[in-house]
Steps between C-alpha positions, in 0.01 A plus 500: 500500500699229652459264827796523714655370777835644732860410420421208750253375375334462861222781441254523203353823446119500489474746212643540128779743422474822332811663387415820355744665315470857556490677804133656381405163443614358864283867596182393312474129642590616910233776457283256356508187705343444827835345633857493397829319560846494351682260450919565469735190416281276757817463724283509808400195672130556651193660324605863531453547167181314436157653418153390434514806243685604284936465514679671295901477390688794384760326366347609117507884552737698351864437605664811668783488644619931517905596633552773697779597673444379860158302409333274237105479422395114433169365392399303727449181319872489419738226629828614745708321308335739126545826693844398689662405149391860389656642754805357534583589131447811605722536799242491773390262793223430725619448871349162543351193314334190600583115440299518190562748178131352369267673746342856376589773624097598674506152627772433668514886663078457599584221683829592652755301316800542638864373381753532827795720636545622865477877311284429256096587520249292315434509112185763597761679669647641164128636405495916520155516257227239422193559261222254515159501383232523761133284529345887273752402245688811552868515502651622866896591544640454789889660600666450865391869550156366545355384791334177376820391325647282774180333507450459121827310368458155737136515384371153463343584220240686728536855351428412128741385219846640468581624165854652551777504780797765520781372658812614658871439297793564542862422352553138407717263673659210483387162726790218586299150645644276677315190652619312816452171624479376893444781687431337868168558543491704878700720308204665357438573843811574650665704237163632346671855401798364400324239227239742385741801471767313342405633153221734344222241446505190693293183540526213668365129377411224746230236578550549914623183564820439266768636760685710182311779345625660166554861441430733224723856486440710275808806532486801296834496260751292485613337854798274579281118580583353847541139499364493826293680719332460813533124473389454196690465124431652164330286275697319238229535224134668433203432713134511513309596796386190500736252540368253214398726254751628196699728587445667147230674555666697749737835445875517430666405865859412555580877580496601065409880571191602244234749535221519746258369330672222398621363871220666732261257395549155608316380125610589179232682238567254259376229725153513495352349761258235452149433677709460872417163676540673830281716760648799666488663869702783604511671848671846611618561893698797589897446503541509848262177521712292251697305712178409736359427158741237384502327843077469387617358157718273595261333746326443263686346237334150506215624447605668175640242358257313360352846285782722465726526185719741643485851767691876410580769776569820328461806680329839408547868612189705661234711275223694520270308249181417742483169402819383439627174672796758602324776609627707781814227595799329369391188411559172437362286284426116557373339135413116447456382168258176578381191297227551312201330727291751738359202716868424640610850464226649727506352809932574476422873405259518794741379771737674365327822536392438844843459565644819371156673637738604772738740307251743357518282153366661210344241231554569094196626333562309159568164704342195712416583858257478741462771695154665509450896481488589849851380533615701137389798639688447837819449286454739239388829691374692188282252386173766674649798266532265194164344537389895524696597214409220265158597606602863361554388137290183514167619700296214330764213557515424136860378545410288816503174471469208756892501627425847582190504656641161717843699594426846463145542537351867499 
């Protein structure tokens, strides 16, 4: 058993990890122990994961990763960038990635990881059958058929511990990226469709106060590069998102088609990410809001400036996972990637959430905010059926742990 800490290095967990490596095994210690929490690649940013128990990985069980024609079965320990490499040599696709081909798979989809596209749903979105076991030990299979399933996917870890996702393919495809630099800011605003729409995935870097914000498309196939567009020119090399940091780490740009998996990510696999020296926030308000939501941003911009490394906008399509930051509404998203000290960071993430209070703002589960659990519930409105359903599998609360019981007591 080891002592760990998250890829941050902000959050220690209280309790050795156990990384059993069969799925009887994982059975035997969660029927056994009096609490339990698992831990994925420890990409989150608050103690969502912790527990005064026992926390488990599943990174050690057996590696599945089983092709069928429209859908591939994954164990859930396994990396996006393992299982995307397996299916790409095998002519298949998922519809969406996120910045990151690290994260596992149960991680990133329990806590709604996301990637971006104006058509594209979150990562959980892809999920048609989970199988976790619950607090008995027992193994429980859930398919979209079911009525728990939209609640059991975005889980939190709440349910029990995810031992295997299926996932939706289809035919692979090829990704062109091209980055450009200088986009007037108010043009996020004023030609929101025509910047986020512009290609298949899109995000957009900026700190809120530099008037020029770069841009991120991501086209399927091969597409002719504009020099310039919308005020703003093509980059004439690679970038990082952020500005000082090599540019490679990040994936092939300068519009060289190659497949999805290779350009939907913003990091390549073979960059392994190091303990980050950064804390992240991320906040979700529904399209229609986004201009009204960058007018709040940019307000603010001094006051960012002293903690932020850099901000992304991306946008999301609606789903019907309960807790999903997208739930229910096109969305977009608002990230900040922050330097690494909570005592400056806090008081920024507080106003800032105060300020964006007015636009229905949804916070990120795996991230730093502050809002308290009366407000969670207000702005995630199945949070009363997945406290009752996590009850369902979990009657004792032996995957509770204090995050939950502070923002989603029962």
């Amino acid at each position: 058993m080891t002592n760990v800490t998250n890829w941050a290095g902000n959050v220690s967990f209280a309790s050795a990890l156990q990384r059993p490596g069969s799925v009887g095994e994982l059975q035997e210690i969660v029927a056994s122990s009096e609490k339990v929490r698992v831990l994925g690649t420890g990409h989150s940013f608050n103690r969502i994961a912790d527990s005064t128990g026992t926390l488990v990985s599943v990174a050690d069980l057996p590696q599945v990763i089983e092709v069928g024609e429209r859908e591939v079965t994954v164990s859930a320990g396994l990396r996006y960038g393992e299982i995307t490499a397996a299916l790409q040599a095998q002519g298949l696709a998922l519809h969406n990635l996120g910045s990151l081909p690290h994260i596992s798979v149960a991680g990133a989809c329990s806590t709604g990881t996301h990637g971006s596209g104006d058509t594209n749903g979150p990562l959980a979105d892809a999920v048609n059958a989970i199988t976790f076991v619950d607090a008995s030990g027992e193994l429980v299979t859930l398919t979209r058929a079911d009525p728990d399933f939209a609640g059991s996917v975005v889980s939190l870890g709440a349910l029990g511990v995810t031992v295997s996702l299926t996932l939706d393919v289809q035919p692979s495809y090829q990704i062109s990226q091209v980055v450009y630099d200088g986009l007037p800011v108010e043009r996020l605003g004023s030609d929101f469709a025509a910047v986020m729409g512009s290609a298949y995935s899109v995000s957009a870097f900026t700190d809120w106060v530099d008037p020029d914000v770069m841009v991120w498309r991501k086209q399927r196939g091969e597409v002719p590069i504009e020099a310039e567009w919308l005020g703003a020119k093509v980059a004439d090399g690679p970038r990082h998102p952020i500005k000082v940091m090599p540019a490679g780490y990040a994936t092939q740009q300068g519009g060289v088609p190659g497949p999805w998996n290779e350009r939907l990510p913003h990091f390549r696999l073979e960059f392994t990410p190091s303990n980050g020296d950064e804390l992240q926030s991320e906040y979700f308000v529904p399209r229609e809001r986004a201009a009204e939501a960058f007018d709040v941003l940019r307000a603010l911009g001094n006051q960012f400036t002293p903690v932020i490394q850099v901000s992304e906008i991306r946008t999301i399509a609606a789903d019907e996972l309960w807790l999903s930051p997208s739930q229910g509404r096109d969305t977009v998203a608002l990230h900040f990637t922050w330097i690494q000290d909570e005592s400056a960071v806090r008081p920024v993430v507080t106003a800032l959430e105060e300020a964006l209070d007015p636009l229905d703002v949804r916070p990120h589960w795996g991230k730093v905010f502050a809002a308290d659990a009366a407000l969670l519930r207000a702005r995630y409105p199945k949070v009363p059926d997945f406290i009752a359903l996590a009850a369902k599998y979990d009657p004792a609360g032996k995957f509770r742990n204090p995050y939950l019981d502070t923002y989603l007591p029962s």
